[in-house]
ROZA-114438 format. One record per residue: residue number from 1; residue in three letters; x, y, z of N, C-alpha, C in turn. Coordinates in nm, 3 decimals. Layout:
<recs>
<rec><pos>NUM</pos><code>ALA</code><n_east>X</n_east><n_north>Y</n_north><n_up>Z</n_up><ca_east>X</ca_east><ca_north>Y</ca_north><ca_up>Z</ca_up><c_east>X</c_east><c_north>Y</c_north><c_up>Z</c_up></rec>
...
</recs>
This chain:
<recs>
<rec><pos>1</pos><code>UNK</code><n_east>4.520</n_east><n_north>14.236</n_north><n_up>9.476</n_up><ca_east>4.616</ca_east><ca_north>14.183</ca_north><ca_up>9.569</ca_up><c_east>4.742</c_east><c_north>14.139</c_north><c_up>9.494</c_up></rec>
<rec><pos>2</pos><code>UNK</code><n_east>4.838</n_east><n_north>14.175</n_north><n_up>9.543</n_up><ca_east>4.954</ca_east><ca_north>14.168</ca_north><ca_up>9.469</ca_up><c_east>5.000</c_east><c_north>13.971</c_north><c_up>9.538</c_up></rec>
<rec><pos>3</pos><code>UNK</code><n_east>5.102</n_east><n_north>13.904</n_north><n_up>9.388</n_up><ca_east>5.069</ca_east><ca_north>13.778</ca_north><ca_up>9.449</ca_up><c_east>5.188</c_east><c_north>13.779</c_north><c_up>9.567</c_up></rec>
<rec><pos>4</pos><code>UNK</code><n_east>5.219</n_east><n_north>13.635</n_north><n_up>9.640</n_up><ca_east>5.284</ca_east><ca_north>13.636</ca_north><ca_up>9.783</ca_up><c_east>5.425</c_east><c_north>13.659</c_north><c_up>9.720</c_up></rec>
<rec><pos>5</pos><code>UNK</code><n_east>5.492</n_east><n_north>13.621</n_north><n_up>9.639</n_up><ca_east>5.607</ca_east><ca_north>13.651</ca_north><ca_up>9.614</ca_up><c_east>5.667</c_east><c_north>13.790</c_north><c_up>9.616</c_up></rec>
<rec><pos>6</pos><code>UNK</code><n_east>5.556</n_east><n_north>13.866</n_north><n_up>9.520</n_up><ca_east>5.605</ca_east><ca_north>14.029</ca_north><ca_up>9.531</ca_up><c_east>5.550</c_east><c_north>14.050</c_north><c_up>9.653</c_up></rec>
<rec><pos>7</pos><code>UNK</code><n_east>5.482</n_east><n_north>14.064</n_north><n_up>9.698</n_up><ca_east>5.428</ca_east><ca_north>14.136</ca_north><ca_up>9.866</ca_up><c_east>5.524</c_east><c_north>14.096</c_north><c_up>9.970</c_up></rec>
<rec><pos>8</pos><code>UNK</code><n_east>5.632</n_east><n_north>13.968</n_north><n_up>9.957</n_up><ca_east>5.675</ca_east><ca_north>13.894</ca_north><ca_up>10.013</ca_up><c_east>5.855</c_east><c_north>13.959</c_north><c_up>10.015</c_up></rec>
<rec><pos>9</pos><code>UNK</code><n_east>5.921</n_east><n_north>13.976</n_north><n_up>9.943</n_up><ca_east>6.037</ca_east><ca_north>14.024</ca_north><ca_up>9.881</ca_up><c_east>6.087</c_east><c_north>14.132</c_north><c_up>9.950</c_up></rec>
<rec><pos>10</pos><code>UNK</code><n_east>6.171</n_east><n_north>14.095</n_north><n_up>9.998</n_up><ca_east>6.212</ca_east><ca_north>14.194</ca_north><ca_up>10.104</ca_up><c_east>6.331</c_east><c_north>14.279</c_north><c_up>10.031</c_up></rec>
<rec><pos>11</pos><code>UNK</code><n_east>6.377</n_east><n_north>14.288</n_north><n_up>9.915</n_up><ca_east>6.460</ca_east><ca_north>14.301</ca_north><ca_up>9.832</ca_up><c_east>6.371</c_east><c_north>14.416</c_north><c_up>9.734</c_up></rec>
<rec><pos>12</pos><code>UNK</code><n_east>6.211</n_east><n_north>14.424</n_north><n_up>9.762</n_up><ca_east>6.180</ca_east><ca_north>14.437</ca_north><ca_up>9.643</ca_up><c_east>6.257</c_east><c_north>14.428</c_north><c_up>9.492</c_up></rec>
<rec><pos>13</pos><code>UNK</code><n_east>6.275</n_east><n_north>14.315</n_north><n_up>9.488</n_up><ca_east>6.304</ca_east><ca_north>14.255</ca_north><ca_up>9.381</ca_up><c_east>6.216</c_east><c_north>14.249</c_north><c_up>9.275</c_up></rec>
<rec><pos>14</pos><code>UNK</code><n_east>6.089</n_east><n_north>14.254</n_north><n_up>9.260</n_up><ca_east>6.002</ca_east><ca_north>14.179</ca_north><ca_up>9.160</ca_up><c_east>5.859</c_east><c_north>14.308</c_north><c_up>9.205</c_up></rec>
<rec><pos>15</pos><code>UNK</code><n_east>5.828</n_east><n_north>14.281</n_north><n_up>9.066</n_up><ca_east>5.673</ca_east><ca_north>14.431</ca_north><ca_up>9.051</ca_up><c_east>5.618</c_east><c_north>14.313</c_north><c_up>8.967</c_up></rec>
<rec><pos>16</pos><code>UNK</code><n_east>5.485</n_east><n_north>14.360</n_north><n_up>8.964</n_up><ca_east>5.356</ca_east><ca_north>14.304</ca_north><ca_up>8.956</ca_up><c_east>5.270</c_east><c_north>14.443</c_north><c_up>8.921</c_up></rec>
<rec><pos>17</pos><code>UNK</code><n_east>5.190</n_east><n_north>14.394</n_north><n_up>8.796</n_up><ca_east>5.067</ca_east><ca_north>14.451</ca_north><ca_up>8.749</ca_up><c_east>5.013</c_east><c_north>14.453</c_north><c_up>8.629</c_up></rec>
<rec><pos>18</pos><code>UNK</code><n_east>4.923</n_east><n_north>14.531</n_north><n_up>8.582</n_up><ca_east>4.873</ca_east><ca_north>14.520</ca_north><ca_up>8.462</ca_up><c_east>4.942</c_east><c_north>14.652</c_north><c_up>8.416</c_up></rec>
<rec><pos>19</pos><code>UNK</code><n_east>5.002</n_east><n_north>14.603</n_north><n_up>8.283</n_up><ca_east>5.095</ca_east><ca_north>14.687</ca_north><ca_up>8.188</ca_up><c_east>4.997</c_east><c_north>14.789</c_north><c_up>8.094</c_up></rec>
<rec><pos>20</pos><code>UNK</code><n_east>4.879</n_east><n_north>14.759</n_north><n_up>8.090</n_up><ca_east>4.808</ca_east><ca_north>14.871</ca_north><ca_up>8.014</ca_up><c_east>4.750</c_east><c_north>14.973</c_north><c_up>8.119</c_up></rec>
<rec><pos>21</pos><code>UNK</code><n_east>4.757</n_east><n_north>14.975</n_north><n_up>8.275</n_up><ca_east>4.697</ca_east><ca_north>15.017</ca_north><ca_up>8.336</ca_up><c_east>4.840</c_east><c_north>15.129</c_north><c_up>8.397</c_up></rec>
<rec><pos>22</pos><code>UNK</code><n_east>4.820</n_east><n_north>15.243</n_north><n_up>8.376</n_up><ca_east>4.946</ca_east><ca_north>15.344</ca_north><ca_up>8.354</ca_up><c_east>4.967</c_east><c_north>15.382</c_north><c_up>8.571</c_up></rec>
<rec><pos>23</pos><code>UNK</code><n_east>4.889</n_east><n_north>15.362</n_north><n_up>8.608</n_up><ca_east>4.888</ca_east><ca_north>15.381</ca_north><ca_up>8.726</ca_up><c_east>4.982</c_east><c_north>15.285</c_north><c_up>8.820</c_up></rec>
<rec><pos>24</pos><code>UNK</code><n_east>4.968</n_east><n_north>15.153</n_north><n_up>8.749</n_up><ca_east>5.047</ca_east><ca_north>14.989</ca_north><ca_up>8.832</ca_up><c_east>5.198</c_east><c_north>15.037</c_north><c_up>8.872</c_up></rec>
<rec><pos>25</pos><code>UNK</code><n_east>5.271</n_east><n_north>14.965</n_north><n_up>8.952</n_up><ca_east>5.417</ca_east><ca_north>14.982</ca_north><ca_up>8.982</ca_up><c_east>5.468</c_east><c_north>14.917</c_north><c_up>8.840</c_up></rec>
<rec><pos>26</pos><code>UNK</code><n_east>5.423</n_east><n_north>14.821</n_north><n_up>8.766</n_up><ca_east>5.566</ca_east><ca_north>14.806</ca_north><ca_up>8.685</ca_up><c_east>5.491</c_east><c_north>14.870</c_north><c_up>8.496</c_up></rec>
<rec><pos>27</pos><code>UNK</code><n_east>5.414</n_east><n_north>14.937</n_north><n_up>8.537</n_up><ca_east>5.381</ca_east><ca_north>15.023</ca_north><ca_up>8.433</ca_up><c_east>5.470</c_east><c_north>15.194</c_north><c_up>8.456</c_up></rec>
<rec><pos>28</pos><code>UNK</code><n_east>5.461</n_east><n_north>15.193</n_north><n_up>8.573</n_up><ca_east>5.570</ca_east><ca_north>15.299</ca_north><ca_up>8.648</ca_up><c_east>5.712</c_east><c_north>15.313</c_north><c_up>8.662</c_up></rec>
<rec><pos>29</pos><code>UNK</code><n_east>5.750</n_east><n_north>15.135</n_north><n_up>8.661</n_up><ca_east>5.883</ca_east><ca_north>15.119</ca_north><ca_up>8.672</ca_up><c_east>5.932</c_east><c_north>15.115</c_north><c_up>8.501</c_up></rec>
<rec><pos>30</pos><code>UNK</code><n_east>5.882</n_east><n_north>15.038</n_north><n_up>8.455</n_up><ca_east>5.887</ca_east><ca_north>15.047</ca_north><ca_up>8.257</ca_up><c_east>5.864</c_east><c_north>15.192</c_north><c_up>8.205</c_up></rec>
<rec><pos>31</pos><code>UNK</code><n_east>5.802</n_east><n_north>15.287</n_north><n_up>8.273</n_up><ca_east>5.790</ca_east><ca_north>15.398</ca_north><ca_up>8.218</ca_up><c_east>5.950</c_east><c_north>15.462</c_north><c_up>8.197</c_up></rec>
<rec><pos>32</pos><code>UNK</code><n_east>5.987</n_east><n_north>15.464</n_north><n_up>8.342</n_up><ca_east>6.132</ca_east><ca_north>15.500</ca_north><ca_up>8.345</ca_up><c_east>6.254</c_east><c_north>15.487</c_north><c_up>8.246</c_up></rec>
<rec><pos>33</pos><code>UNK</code><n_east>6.223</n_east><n_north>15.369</n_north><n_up>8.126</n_up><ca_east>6.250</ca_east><ca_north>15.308</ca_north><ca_up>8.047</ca_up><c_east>6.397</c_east><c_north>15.238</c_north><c_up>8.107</c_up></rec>
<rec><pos>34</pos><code>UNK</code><n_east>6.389</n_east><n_north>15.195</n_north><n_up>8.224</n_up><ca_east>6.515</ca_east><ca_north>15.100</ca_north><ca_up>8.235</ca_up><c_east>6.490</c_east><c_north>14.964</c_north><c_up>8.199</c_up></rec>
<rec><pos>35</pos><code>UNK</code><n_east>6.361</n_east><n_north>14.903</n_north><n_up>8.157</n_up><ca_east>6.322</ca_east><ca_north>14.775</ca_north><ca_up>8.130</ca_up><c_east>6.427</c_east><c_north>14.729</c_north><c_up>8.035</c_up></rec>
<rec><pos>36</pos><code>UNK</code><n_east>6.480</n_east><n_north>14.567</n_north><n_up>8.034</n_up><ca_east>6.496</ca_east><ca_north>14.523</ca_north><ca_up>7.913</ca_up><c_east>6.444</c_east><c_north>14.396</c_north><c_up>7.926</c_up></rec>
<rec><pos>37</pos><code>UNK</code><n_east>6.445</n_east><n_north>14.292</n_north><n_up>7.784</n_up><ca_east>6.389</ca_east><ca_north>14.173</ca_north><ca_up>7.784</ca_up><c_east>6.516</c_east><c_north>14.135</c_north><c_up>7.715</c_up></rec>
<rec><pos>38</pos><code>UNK</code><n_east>6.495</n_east><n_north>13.953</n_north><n_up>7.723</n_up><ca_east>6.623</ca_east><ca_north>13.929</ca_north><ca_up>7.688</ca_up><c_east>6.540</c_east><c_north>13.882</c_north><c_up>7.516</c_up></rec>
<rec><pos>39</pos><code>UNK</code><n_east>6.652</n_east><n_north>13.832</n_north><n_up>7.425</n_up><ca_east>6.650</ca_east><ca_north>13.877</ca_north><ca_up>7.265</ca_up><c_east>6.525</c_east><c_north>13.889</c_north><c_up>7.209</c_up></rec>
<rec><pos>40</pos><code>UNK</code><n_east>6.539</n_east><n_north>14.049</n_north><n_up>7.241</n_up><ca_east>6.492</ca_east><ca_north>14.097</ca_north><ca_up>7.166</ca_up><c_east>6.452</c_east><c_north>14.133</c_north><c_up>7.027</c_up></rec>
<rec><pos>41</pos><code>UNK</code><n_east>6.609</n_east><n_north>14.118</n_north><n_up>6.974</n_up><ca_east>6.631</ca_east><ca_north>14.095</ca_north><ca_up>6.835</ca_up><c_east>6.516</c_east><c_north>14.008</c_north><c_up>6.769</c_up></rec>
<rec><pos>42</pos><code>UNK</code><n_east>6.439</n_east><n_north>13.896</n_north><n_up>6.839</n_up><ca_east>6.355</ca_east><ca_north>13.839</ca_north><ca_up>6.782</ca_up><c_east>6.208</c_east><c_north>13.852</c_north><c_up>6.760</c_up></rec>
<rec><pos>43</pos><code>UNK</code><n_east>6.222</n_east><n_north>13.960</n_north><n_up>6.789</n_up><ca_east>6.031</ca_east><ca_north>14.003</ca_north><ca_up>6.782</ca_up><c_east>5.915</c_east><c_north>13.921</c_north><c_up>6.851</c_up></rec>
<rec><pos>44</pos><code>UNK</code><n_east>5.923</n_east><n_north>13.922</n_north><n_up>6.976</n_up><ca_east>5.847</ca_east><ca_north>13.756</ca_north><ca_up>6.998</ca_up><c_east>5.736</c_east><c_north>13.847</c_north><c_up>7.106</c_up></rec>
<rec><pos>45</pos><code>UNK</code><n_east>5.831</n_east><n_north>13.989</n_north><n_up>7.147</n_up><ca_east>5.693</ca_east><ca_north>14.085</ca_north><ca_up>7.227</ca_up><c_east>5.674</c_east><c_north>14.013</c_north><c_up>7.353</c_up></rec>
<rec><pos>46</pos><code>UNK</code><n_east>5.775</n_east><n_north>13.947</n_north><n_up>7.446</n_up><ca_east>5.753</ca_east><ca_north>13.885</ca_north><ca_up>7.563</ca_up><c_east>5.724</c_east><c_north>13.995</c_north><c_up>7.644</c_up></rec>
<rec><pos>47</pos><code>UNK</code><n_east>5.659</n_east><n_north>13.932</n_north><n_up>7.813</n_up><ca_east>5.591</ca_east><ca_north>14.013</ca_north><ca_up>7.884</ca_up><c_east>5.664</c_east><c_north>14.014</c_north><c_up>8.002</c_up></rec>
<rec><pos>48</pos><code>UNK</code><n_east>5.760</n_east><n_north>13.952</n_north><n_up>7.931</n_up><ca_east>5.899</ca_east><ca_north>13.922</ca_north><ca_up>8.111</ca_up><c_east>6.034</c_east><c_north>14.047</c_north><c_up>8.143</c_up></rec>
<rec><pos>49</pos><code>UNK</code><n_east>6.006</n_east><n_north>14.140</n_north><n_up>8.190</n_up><ca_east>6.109</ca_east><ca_north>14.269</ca_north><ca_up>8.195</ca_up><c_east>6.208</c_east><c_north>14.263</c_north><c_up>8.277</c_up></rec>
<rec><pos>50</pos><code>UNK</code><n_east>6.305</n_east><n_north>14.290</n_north><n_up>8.269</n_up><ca_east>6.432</ca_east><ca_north>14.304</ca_north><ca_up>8.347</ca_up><c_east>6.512</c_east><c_north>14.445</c_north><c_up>8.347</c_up></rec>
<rec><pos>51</pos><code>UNK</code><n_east>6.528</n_east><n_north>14.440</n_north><n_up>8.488</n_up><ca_east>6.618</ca_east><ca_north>14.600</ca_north><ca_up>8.534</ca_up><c_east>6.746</c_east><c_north>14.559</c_north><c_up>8.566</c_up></rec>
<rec><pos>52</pos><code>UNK</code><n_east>6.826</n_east><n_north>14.615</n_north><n_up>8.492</n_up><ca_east>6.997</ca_east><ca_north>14.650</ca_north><ca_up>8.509</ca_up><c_east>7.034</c_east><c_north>14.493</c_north><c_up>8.465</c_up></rec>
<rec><pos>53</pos><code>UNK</code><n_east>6.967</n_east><n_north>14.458</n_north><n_up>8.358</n_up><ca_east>7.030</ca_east><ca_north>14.318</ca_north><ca_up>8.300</ca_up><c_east>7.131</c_east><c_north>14.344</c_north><c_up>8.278</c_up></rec>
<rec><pos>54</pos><code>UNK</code><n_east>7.212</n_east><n_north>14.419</n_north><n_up>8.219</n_up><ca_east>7.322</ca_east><ca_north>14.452</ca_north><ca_up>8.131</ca_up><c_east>7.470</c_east><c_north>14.424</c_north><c_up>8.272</c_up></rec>
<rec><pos>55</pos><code>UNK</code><n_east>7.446</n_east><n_north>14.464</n_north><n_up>8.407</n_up><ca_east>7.516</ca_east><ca_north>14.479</ca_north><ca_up>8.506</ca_up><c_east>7.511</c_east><c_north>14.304</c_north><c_up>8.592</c_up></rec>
<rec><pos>56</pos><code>UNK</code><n_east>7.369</n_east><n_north>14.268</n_north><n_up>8.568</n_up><ca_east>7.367</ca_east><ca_north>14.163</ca_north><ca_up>8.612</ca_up><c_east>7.453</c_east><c_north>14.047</c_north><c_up>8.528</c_up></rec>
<rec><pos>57</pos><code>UNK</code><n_east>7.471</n_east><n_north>14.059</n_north><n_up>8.404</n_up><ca_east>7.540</ca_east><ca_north>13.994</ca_north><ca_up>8.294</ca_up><c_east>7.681</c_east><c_north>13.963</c_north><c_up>8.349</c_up></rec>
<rec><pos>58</pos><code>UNK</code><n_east>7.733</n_east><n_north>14.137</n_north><n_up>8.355</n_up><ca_east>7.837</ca_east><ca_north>14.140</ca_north><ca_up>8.381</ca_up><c_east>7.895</c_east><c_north>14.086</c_north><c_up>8.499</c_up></rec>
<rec><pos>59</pos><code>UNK</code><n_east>7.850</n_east><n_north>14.050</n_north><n_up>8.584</n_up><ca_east>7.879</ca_east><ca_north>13.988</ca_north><ca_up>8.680</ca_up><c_east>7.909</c_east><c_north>13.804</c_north><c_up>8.674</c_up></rec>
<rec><pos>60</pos><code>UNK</code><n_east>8.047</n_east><n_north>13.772</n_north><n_up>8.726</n_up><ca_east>8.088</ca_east><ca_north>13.614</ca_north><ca_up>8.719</ca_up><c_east>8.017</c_east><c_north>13.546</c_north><c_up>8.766</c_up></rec>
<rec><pos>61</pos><code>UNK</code><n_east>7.995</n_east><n_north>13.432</n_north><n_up>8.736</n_up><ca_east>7.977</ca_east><ca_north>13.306</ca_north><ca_up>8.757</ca_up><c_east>7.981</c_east><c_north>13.312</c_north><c_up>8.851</c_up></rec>
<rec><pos>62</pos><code>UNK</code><n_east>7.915</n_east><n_north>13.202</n_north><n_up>8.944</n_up><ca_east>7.964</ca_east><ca_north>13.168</ca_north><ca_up>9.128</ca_up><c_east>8.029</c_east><c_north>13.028</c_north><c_up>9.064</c_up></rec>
<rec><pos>63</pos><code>UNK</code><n_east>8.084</n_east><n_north>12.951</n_north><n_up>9.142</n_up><ca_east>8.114</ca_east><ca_north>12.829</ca_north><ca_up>9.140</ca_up><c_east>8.072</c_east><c_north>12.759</c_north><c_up>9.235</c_up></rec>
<rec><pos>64</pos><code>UNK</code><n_east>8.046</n_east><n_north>12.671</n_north><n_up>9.249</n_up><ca_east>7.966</ca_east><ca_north>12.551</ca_north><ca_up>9.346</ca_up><c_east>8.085</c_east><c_north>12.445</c_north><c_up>9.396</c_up></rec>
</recs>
């Protein structure tokens, strides 16, 4: 069962699964190789992936 947040997301925004299991959506979506993590440079092997960081970056600030 996928948890309520991803099942929930009307954006599909967010994947869920087990990364050794080649069949899962975000073993599918990482295949594609658009994944990134943020510094990387540091070898730390996190399990947290991000799509089109680089665009999301680029985008300003909001102001409040």
């Amino acid at each position: 069962m996928l948890p309520a947040c991803v099942g929930t997301c009307v954006t599909s925004a967010r994947y869920f699964g087990d990364l050794n299991d080649p069949d899962s959506d975000i073993s599918k979506k990482l295949a594609s190789g658009s994944g990134e993590v943020l510094n990387s440079d540091l070898g730390l092997s996190p399990s947290l992936y991000y799509f089109d960081l680089s665009a999301a970056e680029a985008m300003p600030d909001s102001v409040a």
